[in-house]
C-alpha positions in Angstrom: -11.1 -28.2 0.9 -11.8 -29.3 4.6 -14.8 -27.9 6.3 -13.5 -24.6 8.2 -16.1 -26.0 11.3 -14.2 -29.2 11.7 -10.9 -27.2 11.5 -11.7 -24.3 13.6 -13.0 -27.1 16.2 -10.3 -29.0 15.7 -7.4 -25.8 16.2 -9.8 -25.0 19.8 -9.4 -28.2 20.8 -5.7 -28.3 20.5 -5.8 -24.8 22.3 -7.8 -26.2 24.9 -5.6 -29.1 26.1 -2.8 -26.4 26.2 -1.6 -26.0 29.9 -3.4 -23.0 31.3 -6.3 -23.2 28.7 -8.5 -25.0 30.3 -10.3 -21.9 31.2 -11.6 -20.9 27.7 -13.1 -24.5 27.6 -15.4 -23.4 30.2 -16.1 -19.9 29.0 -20.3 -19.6 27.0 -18.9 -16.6 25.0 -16.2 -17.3 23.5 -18.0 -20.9 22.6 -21.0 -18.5 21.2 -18.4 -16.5 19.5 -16.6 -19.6 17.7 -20.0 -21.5 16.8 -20.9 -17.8 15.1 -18.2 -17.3 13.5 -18.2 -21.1 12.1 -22.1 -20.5 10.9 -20.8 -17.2 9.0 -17.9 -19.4 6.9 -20.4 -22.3 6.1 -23.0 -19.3 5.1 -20.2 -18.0 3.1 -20.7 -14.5 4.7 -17.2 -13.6 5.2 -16.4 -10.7 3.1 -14.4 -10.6 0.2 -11.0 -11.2 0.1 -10.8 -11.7 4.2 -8.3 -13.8 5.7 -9.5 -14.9 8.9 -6.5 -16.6 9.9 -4.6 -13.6 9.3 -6.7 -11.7 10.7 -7.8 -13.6 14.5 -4.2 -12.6 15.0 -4.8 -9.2 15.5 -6.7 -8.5 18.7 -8.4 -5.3 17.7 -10.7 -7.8 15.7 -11.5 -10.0 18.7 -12.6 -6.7 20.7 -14.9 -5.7 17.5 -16.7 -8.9 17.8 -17.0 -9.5 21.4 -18.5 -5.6 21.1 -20.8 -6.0 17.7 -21.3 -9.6 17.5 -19.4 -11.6 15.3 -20.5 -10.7 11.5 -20.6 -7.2 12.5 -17.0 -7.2 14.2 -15.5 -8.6 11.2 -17.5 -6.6 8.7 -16.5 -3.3 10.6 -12.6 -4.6 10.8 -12.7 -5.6 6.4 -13.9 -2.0 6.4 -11.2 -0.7 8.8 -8.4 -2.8 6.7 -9.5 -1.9 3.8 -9.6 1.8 4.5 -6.1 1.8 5.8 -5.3 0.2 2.5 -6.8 3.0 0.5 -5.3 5.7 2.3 -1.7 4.1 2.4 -2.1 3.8 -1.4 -3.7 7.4 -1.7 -0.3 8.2 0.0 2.0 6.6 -2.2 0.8 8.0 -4.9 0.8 11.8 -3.4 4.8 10.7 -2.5 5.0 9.1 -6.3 3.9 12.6 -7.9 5.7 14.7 -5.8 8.8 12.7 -6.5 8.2 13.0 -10.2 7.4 17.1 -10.0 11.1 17.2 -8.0 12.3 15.7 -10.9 10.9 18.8 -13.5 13.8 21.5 -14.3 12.8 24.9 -12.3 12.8 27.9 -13.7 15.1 30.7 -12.3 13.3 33.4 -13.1 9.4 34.5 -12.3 7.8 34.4 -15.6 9.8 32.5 -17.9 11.7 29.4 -18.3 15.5 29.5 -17.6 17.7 28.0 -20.5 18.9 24.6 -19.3 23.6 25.2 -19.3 24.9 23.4 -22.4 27.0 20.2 -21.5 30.1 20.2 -23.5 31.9 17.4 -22.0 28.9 15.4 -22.1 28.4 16.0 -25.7 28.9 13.5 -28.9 31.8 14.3 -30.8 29.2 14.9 -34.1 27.0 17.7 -32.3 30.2 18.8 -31.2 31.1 19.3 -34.6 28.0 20.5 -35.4 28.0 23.4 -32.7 31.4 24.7 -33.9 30.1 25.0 -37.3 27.0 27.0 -36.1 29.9 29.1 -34.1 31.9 29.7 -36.9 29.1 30.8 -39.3 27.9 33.2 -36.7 31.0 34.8 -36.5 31.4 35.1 -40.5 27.9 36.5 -40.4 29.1 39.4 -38.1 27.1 38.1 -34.8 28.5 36.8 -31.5 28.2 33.9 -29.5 28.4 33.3 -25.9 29.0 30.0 -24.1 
């Protein structure tokens, strides 16, 4: 593993020499900033789980740390991410479970469940067989059926 200092330096130096960049070079805060946020990786005070790559990407974590410091800033935007995870999840789940309740036969009627319709066409050919029988003693036994 390379030491994140010499590779953070390293990736600011690059930026620096960048046309129009010189400007950054100049600037004590953001120098503060970087040499904070390299003591915090050393320290091994990043939270866990964060990606600081991924995350100096978004700006709304440089405004947290230029507002609350540097360990703050990225404390308060693991929180943030991690909060936004939690309530996208919460949300799939409340979509899963309604899904699955859409799914449950309805009953017709107020108090009691509706009989689900009887699929002859989709029926084997044995409880086919079967259902005629049932039919057919019914009949003998004086009672009626309905389809």
């Amino acid at each position: 593993m390379k030491p994140m200092k010499n590779t953070m330096q390293q990736r600011l130096q690059d930026a620096n020499t960048a046309p129009g960049k010189n400007a950054a070079q100049n600037d004590p805060e953001f120098e503060a900033l970087v040499d904070e946020i390299s003591a915090l990786v050393q320290q091994g005070k990043l939270p866990d789980g964060f990606d600081l790559e991924a995350a100096a990407k978004d700006p709304e974590l440089t405004e947290l740390m230029h507002e609350y410091g540097a360990e703050a800033g990225i404390r308060i935007y693991a929180a943030e991410q991690r909060a936004e995870e939690a309530e996208n999840n919460a949300m799939e789940r409340v979509s899963a479970r309604v899904r699955e309740r859409g799914q449950l036969p309805k009953s017709t009627r107020g108090g009691s469940a509706a009989p689900a319709a009887t699929n002859y066409r989709g029926m084997s050919t044995e409880a086919f067989r079967s259902l005629m029988q049932q039919m057919k003693k019914t009949a003998r036994d004086g009672g009626k059926t309905r389809l």
